[in-house]
C-alpha positions as a Markdown table, in Angstrom:
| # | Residue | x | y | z |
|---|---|---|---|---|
| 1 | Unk | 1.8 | 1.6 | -74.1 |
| 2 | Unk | 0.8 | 0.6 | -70.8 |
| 3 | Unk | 1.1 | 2.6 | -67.6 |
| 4 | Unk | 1.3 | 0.6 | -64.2 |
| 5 | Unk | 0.3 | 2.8 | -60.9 |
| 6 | Unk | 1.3 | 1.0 | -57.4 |
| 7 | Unk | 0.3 | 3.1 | -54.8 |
| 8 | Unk | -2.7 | 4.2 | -52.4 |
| 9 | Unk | -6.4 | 4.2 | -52.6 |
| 10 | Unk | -8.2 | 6.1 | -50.0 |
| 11 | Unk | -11.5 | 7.7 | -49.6 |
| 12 | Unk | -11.3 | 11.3 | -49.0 |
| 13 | Unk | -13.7 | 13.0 | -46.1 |
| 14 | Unk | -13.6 | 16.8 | -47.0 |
| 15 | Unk | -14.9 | 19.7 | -45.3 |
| 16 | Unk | -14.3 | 23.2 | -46.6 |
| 17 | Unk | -14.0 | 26.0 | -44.7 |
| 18 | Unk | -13.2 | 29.6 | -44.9 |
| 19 | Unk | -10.0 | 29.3 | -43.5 |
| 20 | Unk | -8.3 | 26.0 | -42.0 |
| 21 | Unk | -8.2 | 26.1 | -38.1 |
| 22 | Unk | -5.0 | 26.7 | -36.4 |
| 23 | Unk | -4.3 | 24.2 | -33.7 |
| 24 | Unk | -6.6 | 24.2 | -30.6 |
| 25 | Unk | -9.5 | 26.4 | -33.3 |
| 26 | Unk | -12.7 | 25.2 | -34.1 |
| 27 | Unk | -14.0 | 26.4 | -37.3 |
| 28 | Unk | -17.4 | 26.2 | -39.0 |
| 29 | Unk | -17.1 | 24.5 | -42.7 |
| 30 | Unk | -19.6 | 25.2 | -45.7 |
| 31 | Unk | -19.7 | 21.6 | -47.2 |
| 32 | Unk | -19.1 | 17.8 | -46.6 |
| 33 | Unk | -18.4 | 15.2 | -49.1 |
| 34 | Unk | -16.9 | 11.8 | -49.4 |
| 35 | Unk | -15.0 | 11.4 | -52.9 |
| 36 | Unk | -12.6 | 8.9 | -54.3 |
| 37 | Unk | -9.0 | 9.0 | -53.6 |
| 38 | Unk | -5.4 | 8.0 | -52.5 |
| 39 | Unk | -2.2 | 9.3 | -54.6 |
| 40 | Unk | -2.1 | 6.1 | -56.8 |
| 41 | Unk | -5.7 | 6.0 | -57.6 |
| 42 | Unk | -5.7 | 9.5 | -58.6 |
| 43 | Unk | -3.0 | 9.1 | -60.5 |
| 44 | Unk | -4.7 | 6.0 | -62.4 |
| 45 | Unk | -7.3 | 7.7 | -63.3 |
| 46 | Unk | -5.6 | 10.9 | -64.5 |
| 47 | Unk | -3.4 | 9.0 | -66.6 |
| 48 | Unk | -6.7 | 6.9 | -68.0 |
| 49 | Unk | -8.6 | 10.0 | -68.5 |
| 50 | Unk | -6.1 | 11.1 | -70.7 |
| 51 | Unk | -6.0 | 8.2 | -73.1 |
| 52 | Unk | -3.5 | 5.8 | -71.7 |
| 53 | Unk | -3.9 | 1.6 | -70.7 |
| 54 | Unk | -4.0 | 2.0 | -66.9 |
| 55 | Unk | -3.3 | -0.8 | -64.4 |
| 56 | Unk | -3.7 | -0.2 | -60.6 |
| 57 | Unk | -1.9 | -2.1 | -58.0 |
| 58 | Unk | -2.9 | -1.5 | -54.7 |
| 59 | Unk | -5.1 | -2.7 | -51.4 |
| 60 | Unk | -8.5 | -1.8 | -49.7 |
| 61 | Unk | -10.2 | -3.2 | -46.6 |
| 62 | Unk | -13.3 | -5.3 | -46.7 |
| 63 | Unk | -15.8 | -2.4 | -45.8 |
| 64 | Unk | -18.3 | -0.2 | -47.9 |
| 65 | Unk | -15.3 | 2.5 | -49.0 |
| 66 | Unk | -13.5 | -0.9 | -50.3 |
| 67 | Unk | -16.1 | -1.2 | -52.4 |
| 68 | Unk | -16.5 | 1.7 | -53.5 |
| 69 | Unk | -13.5 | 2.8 | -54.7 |
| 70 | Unk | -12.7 | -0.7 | -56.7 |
| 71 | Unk | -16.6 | 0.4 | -57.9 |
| 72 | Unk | -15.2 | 3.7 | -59.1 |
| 73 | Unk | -12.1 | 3.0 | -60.5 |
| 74 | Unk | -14.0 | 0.2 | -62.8 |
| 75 | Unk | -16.0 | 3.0 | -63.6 |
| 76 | Unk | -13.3 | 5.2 | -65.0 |
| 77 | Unk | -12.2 | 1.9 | -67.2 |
| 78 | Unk | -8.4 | 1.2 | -64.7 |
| 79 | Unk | -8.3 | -2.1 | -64.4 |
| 80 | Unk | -8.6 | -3.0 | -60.8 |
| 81 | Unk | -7.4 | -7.0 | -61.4 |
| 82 | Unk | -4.4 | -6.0 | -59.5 |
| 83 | Unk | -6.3 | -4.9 | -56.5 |
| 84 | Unk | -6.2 | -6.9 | -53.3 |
| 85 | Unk | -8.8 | -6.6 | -50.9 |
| 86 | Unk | -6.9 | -7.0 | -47.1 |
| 87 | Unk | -9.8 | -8.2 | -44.2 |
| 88 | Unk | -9.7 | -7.1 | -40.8 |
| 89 | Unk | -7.9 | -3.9 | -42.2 |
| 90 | Unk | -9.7 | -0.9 | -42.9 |
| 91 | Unk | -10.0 | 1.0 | -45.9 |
| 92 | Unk | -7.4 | 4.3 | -46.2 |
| 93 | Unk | -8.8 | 7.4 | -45.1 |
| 94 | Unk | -8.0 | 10.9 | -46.3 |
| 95 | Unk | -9.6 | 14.0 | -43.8 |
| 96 | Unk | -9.1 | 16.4 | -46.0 |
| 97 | Unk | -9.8 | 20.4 | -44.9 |
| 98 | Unk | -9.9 | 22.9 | -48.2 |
| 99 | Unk | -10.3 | 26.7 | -47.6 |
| 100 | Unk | -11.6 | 29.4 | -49.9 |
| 101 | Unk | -8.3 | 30.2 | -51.5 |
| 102 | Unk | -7.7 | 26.5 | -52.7 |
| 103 | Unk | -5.3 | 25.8 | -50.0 |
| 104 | Unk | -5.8 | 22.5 | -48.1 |
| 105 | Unk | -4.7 | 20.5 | -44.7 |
| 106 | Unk | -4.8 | 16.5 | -45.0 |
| 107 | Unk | -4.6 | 14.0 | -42.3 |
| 108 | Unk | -4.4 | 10.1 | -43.9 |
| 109 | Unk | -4.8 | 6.8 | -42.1 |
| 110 | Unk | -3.6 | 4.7 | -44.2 |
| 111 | Unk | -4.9 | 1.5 | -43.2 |
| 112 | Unk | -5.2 | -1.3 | -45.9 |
| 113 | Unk | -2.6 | 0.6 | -48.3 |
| 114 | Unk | 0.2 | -0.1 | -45.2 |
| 115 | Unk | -0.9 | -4.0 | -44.8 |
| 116 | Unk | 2.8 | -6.7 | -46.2 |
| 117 | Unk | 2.0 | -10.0 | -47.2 |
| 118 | Unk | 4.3 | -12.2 | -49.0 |
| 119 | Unk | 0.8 | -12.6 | -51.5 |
| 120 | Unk | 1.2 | -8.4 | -52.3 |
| 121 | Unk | 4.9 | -8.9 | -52.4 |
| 122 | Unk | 4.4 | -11.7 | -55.4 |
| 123 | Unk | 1.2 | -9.4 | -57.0 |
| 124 | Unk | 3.4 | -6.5 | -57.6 |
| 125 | Unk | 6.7 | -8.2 | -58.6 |
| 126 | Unk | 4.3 | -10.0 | -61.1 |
| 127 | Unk | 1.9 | -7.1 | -62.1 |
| 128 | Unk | 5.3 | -4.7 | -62.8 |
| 129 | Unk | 6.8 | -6.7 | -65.1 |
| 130 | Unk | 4.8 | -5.4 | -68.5 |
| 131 | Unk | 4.9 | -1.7 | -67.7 |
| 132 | Unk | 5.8 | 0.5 | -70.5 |
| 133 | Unk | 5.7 | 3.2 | -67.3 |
| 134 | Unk | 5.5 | 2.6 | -63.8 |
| 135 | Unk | 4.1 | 5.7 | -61.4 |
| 136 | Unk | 5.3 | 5.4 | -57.7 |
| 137 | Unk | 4.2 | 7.7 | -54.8 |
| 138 | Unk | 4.6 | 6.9 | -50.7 |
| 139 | Unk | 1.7 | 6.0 | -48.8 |
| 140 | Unk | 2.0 | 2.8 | -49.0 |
| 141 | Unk | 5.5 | 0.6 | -47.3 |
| 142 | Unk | 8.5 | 1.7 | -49.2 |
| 143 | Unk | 10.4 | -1.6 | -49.6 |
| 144 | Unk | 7.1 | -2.1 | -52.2 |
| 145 | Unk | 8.5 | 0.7 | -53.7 |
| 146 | Unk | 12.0 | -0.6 | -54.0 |
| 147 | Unk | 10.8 | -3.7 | -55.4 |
| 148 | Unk | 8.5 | -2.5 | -58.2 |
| 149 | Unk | 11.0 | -0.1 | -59.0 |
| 150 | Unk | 13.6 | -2.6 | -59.2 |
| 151 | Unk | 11.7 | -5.0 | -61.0 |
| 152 | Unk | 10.7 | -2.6 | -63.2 |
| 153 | Unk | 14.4 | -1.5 | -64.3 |
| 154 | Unk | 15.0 | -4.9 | -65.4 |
| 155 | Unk | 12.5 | -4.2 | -67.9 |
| 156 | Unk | 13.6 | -0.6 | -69.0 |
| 157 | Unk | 10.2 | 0.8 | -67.7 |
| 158 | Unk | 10.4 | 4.6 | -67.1 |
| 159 | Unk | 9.8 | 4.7 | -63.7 |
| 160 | Unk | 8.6 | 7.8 | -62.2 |
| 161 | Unk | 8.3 | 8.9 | -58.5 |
| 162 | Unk | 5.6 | 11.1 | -56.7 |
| 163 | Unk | 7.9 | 11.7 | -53.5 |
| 164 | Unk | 4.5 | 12.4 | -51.2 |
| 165 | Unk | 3.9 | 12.6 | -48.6 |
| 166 | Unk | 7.6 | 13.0 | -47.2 |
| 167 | Unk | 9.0 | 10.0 | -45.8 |
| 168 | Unk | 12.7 | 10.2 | -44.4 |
| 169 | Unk | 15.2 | 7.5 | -45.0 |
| 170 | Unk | 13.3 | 6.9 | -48.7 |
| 171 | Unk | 15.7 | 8.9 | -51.1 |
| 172 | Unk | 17.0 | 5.6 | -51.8 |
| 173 | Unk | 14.5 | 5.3 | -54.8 |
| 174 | Unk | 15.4 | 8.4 | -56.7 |
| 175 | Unk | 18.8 | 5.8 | -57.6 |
| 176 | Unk | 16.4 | 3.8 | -59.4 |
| 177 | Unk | 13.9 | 6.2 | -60.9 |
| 178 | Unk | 13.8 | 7.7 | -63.6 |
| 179 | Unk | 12.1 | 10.9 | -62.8 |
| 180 | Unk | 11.2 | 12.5 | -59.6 |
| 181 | Unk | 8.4 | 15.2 | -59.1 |
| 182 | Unk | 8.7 | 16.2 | -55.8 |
| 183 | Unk | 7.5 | 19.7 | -55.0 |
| 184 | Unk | 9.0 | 22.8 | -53.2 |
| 185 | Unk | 8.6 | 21.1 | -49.8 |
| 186 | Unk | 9.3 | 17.7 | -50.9 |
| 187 | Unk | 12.5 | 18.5 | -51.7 |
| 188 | Unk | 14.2 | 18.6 | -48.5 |
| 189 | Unk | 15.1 | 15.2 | -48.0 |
| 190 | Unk | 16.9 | 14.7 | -51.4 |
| 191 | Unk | 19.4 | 18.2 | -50.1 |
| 192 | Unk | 20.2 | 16.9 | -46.9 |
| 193 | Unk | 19.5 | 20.2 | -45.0 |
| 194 | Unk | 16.7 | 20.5 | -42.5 |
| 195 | Unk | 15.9 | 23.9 | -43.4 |
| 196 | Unk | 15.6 | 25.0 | -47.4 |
| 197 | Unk | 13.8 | 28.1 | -49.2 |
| 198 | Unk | 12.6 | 28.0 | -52.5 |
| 199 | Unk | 12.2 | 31.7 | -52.9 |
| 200 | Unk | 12.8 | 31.9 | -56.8 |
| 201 | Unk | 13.3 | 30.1 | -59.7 |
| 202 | Unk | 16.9 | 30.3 | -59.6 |
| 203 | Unk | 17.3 | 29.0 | -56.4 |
| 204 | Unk | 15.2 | 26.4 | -57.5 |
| 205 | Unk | 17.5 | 25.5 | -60.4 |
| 206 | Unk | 20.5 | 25.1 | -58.0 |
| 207 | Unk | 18.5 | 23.1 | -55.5 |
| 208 | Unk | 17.5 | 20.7 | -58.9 |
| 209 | Unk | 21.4 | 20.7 | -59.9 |
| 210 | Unk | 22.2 | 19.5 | -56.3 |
| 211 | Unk | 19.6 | 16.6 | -56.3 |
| 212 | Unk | 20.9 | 15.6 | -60.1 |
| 213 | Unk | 24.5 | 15.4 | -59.3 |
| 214 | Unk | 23.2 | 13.2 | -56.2 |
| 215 | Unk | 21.0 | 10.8 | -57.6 |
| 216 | Unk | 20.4 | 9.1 | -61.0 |
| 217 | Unk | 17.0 | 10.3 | -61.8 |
| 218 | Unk | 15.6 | 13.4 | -63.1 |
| 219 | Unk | 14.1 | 16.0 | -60.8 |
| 220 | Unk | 11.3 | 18.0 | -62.1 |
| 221 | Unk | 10.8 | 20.5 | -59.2 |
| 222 | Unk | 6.8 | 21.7 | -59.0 |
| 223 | Unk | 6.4 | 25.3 | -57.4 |
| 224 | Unk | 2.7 | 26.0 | -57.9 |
| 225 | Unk | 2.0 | 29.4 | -59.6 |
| 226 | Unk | 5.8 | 29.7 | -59.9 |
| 227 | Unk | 5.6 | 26.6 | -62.6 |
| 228 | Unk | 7.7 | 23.8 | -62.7 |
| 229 | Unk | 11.8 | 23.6 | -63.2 |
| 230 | Unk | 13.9 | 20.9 | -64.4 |
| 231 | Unk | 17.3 | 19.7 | -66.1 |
| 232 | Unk | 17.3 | 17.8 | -69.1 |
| 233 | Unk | 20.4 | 16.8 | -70.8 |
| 234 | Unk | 22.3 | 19.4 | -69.2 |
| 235 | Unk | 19.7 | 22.2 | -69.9 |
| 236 | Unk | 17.6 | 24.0 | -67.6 |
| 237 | Unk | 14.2 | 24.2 | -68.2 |
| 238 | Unk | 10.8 | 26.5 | -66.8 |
| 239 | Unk | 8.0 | 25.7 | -67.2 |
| 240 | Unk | 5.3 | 28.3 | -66.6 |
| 241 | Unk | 2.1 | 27.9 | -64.5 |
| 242 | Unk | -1.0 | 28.9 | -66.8 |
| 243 | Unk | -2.5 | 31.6 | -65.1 |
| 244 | Unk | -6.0 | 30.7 | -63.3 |
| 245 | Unk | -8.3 | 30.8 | -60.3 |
| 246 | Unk | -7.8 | 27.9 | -58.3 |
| 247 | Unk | -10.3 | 26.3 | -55.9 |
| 248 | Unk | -9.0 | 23.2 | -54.5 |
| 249 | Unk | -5.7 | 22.0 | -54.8 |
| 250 | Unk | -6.0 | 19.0 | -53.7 |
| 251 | Unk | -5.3 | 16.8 | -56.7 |
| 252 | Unk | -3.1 | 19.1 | -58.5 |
| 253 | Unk | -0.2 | 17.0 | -58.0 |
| 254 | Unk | -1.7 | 13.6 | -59.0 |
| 255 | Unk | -2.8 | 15.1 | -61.8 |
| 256 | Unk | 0.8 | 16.5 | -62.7 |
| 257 | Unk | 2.1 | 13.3 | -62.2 |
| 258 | Unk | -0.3 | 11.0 | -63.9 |
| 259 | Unk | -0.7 | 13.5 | -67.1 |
| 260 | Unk | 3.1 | 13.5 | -67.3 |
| 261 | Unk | 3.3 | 9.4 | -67.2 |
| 262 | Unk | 1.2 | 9.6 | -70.2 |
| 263 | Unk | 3.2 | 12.0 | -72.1 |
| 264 | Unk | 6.3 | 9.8 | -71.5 |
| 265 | Unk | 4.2 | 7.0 | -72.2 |
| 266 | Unk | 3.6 | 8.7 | -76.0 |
| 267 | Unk | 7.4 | 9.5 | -76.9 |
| 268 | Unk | 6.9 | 13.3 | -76.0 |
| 269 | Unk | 10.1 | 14.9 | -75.0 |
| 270 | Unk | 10.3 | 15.9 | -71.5 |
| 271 | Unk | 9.8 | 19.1 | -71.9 |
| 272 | Unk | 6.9 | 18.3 | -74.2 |
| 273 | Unk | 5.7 | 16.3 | -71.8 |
| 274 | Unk | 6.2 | 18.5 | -68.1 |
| 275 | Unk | 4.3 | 21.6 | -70.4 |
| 276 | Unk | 1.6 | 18.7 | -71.3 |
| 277 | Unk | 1.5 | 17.8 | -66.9 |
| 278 | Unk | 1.7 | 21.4 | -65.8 |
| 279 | Unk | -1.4 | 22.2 | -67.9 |
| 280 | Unk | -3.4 | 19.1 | -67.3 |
| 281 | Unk | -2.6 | 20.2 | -63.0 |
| 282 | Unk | -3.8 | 23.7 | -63.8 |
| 283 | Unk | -7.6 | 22.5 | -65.5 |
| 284 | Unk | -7.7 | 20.4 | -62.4 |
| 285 | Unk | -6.9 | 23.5 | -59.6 |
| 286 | Unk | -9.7 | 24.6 | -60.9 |
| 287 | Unk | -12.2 | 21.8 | -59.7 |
| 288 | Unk | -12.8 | 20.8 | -56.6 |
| 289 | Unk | -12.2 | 16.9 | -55.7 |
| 290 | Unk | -9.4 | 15.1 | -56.0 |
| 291 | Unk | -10.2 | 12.3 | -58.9 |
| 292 | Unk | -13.3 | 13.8 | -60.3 |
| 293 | Unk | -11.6 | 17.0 | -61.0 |
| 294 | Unk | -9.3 | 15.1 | -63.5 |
| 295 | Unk | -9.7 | 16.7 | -67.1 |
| 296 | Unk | -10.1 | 14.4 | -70.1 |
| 297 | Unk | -7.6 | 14.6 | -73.4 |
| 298 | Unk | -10.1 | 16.7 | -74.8 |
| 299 | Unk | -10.2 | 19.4 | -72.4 |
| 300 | Unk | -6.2 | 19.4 | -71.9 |
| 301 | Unk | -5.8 | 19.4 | -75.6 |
| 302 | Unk | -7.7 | 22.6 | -76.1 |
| 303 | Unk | -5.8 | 24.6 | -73.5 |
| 304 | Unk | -2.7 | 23.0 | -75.3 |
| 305 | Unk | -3.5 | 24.5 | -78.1 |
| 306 | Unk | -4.2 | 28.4 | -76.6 |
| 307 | Unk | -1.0 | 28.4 | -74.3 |
């Protein structure tokens, strides 16, 4: 089975800092590194770490973090042949801040992820068409989206959609999706009210109901330590957060999303397979980095079988 990923690939800048500044605050940070990163390439890589066929689809500028990324995602064994590298344009960057608790503040400039081309257009429409499961996510233009998804349906790929960062006027897609994974802030589009409070799990559940009798696809609702919520086949479903200390949350989400591509991707059921994702994002919490805190099949199949 062969999992497609169209999305971003950025290199992350992150400081961490006690606390993250309020605006107008300078604040002294303890560390600096520069790391892989971008939704889609940490999604790749989660999903290859695991055991799954992973081909990226994306763009990077012609500049040293251009190379570096297509260097690491080699590295990792995602095949990169999909790749386009955009001149002029530079690479995406992520400033990312992480405090103490895990918590974190990202800034991204997307640059080489945002750049059209009738070439792109024709790679993804062509690179699409084998996936057995095709992740989505939005930092990259969202007609590309809409395309790969569409082309994609013609197929009968499962098609799933990382809804981040929020982009208005883009619920469009969770009509052709499969699945949606969009967390408790994410949702707020899909409702149609400005203002929404995900206090609980049950008001979680009716938030999910809303978005399922709106759209075609699936909503599986993340809410951090709270788990993750979902409706399948007219059931509700929680899935509970493992219980752990969490450093750097940063690439929780990827790791939800590419972990759960996999499990579809091996006939698990859903809720197999959102139990299999929740666990994979709770080794990762506990890491700090975005793709290098990915956990291989090994490490998620142990906690698997303790929880």
């Amino acid at each position: 089975m062969k999992i497609v990923v169209l999305g971003s690939l950025n290199m992350d800048l992150v400081t961490n800092v006690p606390t993250l500044p309020r605006v107008g605050e300078t604040v002294s940070g303890t560390s600096f590194r520069t790391t892989p990163g971008g939704k889609g390439a940490n999604q790749a890589v989660a999903a290859k770490r695991l055991g799954a066929s992973v081909s990226m689809i994306g763009q990077v500028g012609d500049d040293i973090y251009g190379t570096e990324l297509l260097k690491s995602l080699r590295s990792e064994g995602v095949s990169v042949e999909n790749v386009s590298v955009s001149h002029g344009i530079h690479t995406g960057v992520a400033l990312i801040g992480v405090e103490d608790s895990g918590l974190n503040s990202i800034t991204a400039v997307y640059g080489a992820n945002m750049a059209e081309s009738i070439a792109y257009e024709e790679s993804i429409r062509r690179s699409v068409s084998d996936a057995d499961v095709l992740l989505l996510q939005n930092e990259i233009p969202h007609r590309y989206n809409v395309i790969a998804a569409e082309e994609a349906r013609e197929n009968d790929s499962v098609i799933i959609w990382d809804p981040a960062p929020v982009r208005e006027g883009a619920v469009d897609l969770a009509s052709i999706a499969t699945l949606i994974t969009p967390n408790e802030h994410e949702i707020v589009p899909f409702i149609g009210e400005s203002e929404i409070t995900v206090a609980d799990i049950e008001s979680a559940f009716e938030l999910s109901l809303k978005i399922n009798k709106s759209f075609s696809a699936i909503p599986i609702i993340t809410l951090g330590e709270m788990g993750a919520v979902f409706v399948d086949k007219g059931e509700t479903h929680v899935q509970e957060a493992r219980s752990v200390v969490a450093v750097d949350s940063v690439g929780a989400g990827d790791a939800f999303s590419g972990a759960l591509a996999v499990g579809i991707s091996e006939g698990m059921t859903l809720p197999e397979a959102v139990r299999f994702a929740s666990l994979t994002g709770s080794i990762c919490v506990q890491r700090r980095g975005a793709q290098v805190s990915m956990p291989t099949r090994e490490e998620v199949d142990a906690v698997l079988l303790g929880f």
